[in-house]
C-alpha positions in Angstrom: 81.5 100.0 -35.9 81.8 103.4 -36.4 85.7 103.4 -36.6 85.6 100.6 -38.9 84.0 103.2 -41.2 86.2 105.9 -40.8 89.1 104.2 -41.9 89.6 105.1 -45.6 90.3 101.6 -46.8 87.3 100.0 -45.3 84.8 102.0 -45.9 85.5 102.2 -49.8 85.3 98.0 -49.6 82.4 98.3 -48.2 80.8 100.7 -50.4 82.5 98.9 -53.6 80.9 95.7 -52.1 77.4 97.0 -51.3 76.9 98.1 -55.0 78.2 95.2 -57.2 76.5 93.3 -55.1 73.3 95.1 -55.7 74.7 95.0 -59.7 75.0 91.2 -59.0 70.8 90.7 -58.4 69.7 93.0 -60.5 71.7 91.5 -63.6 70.3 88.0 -62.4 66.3 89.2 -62.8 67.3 91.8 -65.6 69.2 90.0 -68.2 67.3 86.2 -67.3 64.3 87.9 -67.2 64.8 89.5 -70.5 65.7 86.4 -71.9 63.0 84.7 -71.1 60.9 86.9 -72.5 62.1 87.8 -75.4 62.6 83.5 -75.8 59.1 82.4 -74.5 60.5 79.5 -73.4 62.0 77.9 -69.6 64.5 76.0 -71.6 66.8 79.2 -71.8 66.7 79.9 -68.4 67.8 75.8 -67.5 70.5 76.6 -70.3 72.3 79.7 -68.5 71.4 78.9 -65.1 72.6 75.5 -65.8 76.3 76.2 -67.7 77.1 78.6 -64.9 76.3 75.6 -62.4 78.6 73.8 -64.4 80.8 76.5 -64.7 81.3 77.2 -61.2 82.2 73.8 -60.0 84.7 73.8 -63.1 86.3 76.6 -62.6 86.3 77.1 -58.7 90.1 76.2 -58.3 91.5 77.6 -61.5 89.7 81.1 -60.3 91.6 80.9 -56.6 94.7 80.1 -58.6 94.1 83.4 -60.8 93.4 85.4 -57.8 96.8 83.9 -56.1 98.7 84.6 -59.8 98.0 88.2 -60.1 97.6 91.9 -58.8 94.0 91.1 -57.0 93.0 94.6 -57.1 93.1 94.9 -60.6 91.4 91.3 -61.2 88.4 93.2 -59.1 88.6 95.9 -61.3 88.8 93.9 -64.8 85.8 91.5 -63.9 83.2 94.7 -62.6 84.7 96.6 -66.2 83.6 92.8 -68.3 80.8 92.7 -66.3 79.3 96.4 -67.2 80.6 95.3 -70.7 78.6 91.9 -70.8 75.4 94.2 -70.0 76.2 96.3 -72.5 76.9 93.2 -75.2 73.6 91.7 -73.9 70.8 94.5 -75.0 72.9 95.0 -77.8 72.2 91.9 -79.1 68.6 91.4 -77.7 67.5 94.3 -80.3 69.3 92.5 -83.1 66.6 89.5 -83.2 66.0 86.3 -81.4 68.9 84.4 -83.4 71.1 84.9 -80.9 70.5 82.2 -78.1 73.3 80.6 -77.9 75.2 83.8 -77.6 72.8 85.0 -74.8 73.7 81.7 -72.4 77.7 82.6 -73.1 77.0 86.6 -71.8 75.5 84.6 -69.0 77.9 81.8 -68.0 80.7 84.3 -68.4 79.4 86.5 -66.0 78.9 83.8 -64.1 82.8 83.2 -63.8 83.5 87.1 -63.4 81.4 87.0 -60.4 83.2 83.8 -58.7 86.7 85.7 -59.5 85.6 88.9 -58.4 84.5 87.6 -55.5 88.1 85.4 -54.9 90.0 88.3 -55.4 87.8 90.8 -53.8 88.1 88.8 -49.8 91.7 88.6 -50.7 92.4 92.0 -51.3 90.9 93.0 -48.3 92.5 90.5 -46.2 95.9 91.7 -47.8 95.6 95.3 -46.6 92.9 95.7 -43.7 94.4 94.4 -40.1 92.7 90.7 -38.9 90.6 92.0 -36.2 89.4 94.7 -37.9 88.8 92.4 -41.6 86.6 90.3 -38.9 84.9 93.0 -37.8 84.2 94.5 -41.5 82.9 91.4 -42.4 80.2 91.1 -40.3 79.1 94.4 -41.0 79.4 93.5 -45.0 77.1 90.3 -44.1 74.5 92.2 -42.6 74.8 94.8 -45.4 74.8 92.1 -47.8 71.8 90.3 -45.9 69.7 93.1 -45.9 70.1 94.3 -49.5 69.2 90.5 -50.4 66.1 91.1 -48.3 65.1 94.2 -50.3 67.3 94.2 -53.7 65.9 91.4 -55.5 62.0 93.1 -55.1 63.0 96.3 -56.3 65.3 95.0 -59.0 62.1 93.1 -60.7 59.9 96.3 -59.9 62.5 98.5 -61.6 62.9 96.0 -64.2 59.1 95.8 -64.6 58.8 99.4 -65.1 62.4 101.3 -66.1 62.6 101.3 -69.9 65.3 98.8 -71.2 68.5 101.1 -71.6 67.8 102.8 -68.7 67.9 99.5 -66.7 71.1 98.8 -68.7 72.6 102.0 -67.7 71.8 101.4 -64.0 72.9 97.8 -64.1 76.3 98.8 -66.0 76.8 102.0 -63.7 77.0 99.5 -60.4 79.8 97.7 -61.9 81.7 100.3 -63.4 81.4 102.5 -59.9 83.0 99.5 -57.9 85.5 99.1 -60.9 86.1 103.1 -59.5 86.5 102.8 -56.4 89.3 100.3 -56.6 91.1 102.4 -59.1 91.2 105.2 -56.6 92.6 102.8 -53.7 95.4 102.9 -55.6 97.1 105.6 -54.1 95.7 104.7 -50.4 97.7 100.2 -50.8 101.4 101.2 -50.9 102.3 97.3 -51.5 99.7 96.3 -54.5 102.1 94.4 -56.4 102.3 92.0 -53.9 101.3 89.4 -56.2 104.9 89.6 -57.4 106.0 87.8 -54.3 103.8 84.9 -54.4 105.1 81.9 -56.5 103.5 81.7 -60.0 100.9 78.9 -60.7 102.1 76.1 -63.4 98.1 75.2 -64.5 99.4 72.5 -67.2 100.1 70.4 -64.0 96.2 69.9 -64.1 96.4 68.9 -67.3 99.2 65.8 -66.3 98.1 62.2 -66.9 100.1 61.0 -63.4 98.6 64.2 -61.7 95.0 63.1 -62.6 95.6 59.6 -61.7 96.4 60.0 -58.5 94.0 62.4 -58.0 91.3 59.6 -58.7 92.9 57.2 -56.5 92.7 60.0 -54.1 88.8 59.8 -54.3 88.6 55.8 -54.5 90.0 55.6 -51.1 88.8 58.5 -49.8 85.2 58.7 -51.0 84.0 55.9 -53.2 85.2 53.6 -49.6 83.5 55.7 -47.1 80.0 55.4 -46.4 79.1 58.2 -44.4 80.5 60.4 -47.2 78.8 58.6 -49.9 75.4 58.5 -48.2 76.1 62.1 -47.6 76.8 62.6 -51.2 73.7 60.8 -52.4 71.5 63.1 -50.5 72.7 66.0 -51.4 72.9 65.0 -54.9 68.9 64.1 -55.3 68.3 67.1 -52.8 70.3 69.1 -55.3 67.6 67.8 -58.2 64.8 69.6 -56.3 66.9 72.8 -55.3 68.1 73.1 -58.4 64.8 73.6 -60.5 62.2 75.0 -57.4 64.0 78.8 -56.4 66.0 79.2 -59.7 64.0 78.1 -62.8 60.2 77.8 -61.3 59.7 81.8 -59.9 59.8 82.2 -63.8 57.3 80.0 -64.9 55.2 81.4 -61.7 55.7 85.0 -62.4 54.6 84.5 -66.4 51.7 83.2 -65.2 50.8 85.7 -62.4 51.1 88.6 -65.0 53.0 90.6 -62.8 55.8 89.8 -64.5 59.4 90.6 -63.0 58.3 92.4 -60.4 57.0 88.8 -59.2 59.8 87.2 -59.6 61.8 89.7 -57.4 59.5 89.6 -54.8 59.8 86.2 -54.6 63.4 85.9 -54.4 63.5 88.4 -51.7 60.5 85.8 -49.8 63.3 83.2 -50.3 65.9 85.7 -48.7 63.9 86.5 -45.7 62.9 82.9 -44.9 66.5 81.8 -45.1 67.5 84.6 -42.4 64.9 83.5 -40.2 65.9 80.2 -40.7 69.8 80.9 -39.9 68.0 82.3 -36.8 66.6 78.7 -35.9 70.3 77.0 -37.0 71.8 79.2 -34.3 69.8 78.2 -31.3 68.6 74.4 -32.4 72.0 73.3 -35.2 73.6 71.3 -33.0 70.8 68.9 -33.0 71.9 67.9 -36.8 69.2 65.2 -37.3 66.1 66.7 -36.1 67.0 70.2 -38.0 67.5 68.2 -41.3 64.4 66.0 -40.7 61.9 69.2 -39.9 64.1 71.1 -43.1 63.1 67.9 -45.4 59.8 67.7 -44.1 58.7 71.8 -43.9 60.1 71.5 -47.7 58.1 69.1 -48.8 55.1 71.3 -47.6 56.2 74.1 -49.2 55.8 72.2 -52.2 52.4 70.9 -51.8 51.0 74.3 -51.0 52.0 75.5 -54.2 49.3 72.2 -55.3 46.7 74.2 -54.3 44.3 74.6 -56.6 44.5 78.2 -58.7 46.8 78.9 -55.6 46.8 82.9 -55.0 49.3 84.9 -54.9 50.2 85.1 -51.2 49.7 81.1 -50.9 52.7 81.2 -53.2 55.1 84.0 -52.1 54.2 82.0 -48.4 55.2 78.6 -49.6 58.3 80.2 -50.7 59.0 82.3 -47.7 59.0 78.3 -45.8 60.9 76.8 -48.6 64.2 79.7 -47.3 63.3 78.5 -44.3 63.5 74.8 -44.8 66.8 75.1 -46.7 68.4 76.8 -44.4 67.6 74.4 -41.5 69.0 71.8 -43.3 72.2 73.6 -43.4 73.7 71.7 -40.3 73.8 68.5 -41.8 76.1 70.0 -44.6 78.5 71.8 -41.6 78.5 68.5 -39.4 79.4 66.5 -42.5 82.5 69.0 -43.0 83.9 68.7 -39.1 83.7 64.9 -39.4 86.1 65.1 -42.6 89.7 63.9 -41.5 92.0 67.7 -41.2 94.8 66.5 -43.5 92.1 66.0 -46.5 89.6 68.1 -45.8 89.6 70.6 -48.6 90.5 67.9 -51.1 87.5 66.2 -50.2 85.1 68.9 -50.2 86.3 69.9 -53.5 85.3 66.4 -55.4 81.9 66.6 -52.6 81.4 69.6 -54.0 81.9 68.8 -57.9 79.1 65.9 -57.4 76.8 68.0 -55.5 76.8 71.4 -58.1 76.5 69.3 -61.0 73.0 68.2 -59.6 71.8 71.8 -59.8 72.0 71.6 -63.7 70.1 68.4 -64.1 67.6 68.9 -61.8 66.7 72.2 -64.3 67.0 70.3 -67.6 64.3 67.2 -66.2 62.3 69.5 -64.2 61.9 71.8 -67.3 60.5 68.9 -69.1 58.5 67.5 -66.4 56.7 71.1 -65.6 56.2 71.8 -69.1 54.4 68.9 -69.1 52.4 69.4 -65.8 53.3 71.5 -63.0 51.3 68.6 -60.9 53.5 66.1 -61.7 56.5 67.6 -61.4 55.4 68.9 -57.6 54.6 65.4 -56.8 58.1 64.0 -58.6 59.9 66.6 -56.6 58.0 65.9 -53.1 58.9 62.5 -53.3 62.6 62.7 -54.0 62.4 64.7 -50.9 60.7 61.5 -49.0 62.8 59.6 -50.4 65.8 61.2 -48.7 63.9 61.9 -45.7 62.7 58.5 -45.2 66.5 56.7 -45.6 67.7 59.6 -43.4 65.5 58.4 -40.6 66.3 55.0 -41.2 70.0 55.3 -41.7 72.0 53.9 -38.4 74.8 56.8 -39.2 72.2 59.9 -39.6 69.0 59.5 -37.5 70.9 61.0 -34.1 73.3 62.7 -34.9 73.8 65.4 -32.3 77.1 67.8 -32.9 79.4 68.4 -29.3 78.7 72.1 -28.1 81.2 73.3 -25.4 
């Protein structure tokens, strides 16, 4: 490990990496949290959060056609420099009045999509210029980097966010994006074959746009999907799972942290719950994922729990941040279901068919915010029980479904 991070290349990845990354959480609580209070109101949240759902399931193959199209180090460098930009465009507007909603969400969604390409071009550039055993090798250690400042970065985001006076926090936030944009400048001098970009054949994108193209594209999914019924169980429960996961880590810690009164710090702490329970739960997957069914049965059912402890009446503070801790858990339990279902896909279709999975399943995400933003507002009771019974729902067909209720994966 230590050699990986005396080689030059690496270990300014790495430290480029670490830092937009940390950039990446704080701009989630800073500028949503902001929002929302300067708004008062959950339905801004469901409208960011939302379009960049949308957004991403859009835009995930144009942005790997960008990243294919052009000089991948200097895509890195233009999305942390827009970034910085869109933090800058954000508080600039947030002290002009509250007239500017609608302009808020686009700061967000566009962000949104500088992320996704950042990240595109980011693993390609390193793969382009770092040897295969040794990109392998940096990876893991950018994981754990990655893992652990999930575990810590989101709790002192909302803390700094809480407390930090609101250019300062700008400053910060914009100084994370525009050190990475930095550090890839200087690599210039240290990738004698940049351009490589020029090599690779350019993308014609108005073939997306042809009516033929598009045609057989849906025939592709007719016979593919719509006729296969382990697929389209598998879509359907990830679809109404999507509904639940959708509204309960992303929209709800806002509502919860208003009504602590501690305020962002709250919410940061309770992303980073989420973080740790999912790492634990990974743990679990590793030893116990082969057995597919039984780890997506006790995920369903431990997530339904998490939900009904936050029922409990005037529920505390820790009864919260503990239901959430077993809600990362859960989810991440579940998460052999979704890996068996991608090995059982036929080789020669694979990634077509997890693109259109993929398009079904994010554009859950989105609706489950917009209903369960009308159903909380309503009563947070109601909406827990809604929620907890979409999740029996699934559960309960799961166990009864001939195709599902044993799976088992092959471990050699």
């Amino acid at each position: 490990m230590l050699r990986l991070i005396e080689n030059k290349i690496i270990l300014k990845l790495w430290t480029a990496r670490i830092v937009s990354v940390f950039g990446d959480i704080f701009f989630d609580i800073f500028v949503t949290w902001a929002m929302y209070a300067r708004f008062k109101d959950l339905k801004v949240i469901v409208y960011a959060l939302g379009g960049s759902f949308v957004l991403k399931s859009m835009f995930a193959v144009f942005s790997g056609k960008i990243t294919d199209s052009f000089s991948r180090r200097k895509i890195v460098m233009l999305t942390d420099i827009g970034s910085a930009l869109i933090v800058s465009l954000f508080v600039l507007f947030n002290k002009l009045g509250s007239g500017y909603l609608a302009f808020f969400i686009f700061l967000f969604i566009v962000k949104t999509f500088l992320g996704s390409l950042f990240g595109n071009a980011y693993s390609a550039f390193f793969a382009d210029n770092v040897k295969p055993g040794d990109f392998i090798k940096a990876q893991a250690l950018i994981s754990g980097s990655i893992r652990t400042i999930n575990f810590f970065g989101a709790a002192a985001a909302g803390i700094m966010v809480a407390f930090l006076p609101l250019h300062w926090a700008v400053v910060l936030d914009a100084a994370s994006f525009l050190f990475s944009a930095a550090v890839f400048y200087s690599l210039k001098n240290d990738i004698p074959a940049e351009e490589t970009h020029k090599q690779r054949p350019a993308v014609d994108f108005s073939k997306y746009l042809d009516v033929a193209v598009l045609r057989q594209s849906w025939g592709f999914v007719e016979s593919n999907i719509l006729s296969n019924r382990f697929v389209l169980v598998f879509c359907g429960n990830v679809f109404l799972l999507n509904l639940v996961y959708g509204y309960i880590p992303n929209v709800f810690p806002y509502l919860l942290a208003q009504n602590s009164g501690y305020g962002a710090a709250y919410l940061g702490i309770l992303r980073s719950t989420i973080a740790i329970g999912e790492v634990l739960g990974l743990a679990i997957v590793g030893k116990y994922g082969h057995r597919v069914s039984k780890c997506f049965i006790y995920g369903l059912f431990g997530t339904a729990v998490s939900l009904i402890m936050i029922l409990v009446p005037i529920a505390p503070v820790a009864t919260i941040i503990a239901a959430y801790f077993l809600y990362g858990l859960s989810d991440s339990v579940t998460q052999p279901y979704y890996s068996y279902f991608v090995t059982s896909l036929p080789s020669q279709v694979r990634g077509r068919m997890l693109g259109a999975v993929d398009m079904v399943v994010l554009i859950a995400a989105p609706i489950g915010m917009f209903f369960g933003e009308k159903i909380f507002s309503h009563s947070v009771h109601i909406g827990i029980i809604a929620f907890t019974a979409i999740i029996g729902i699934v559960l309960a067909g799961f166990i009864a479904g001939k195709q599902t209720r044993g799976i088992v994966a092959d471990v050699q």
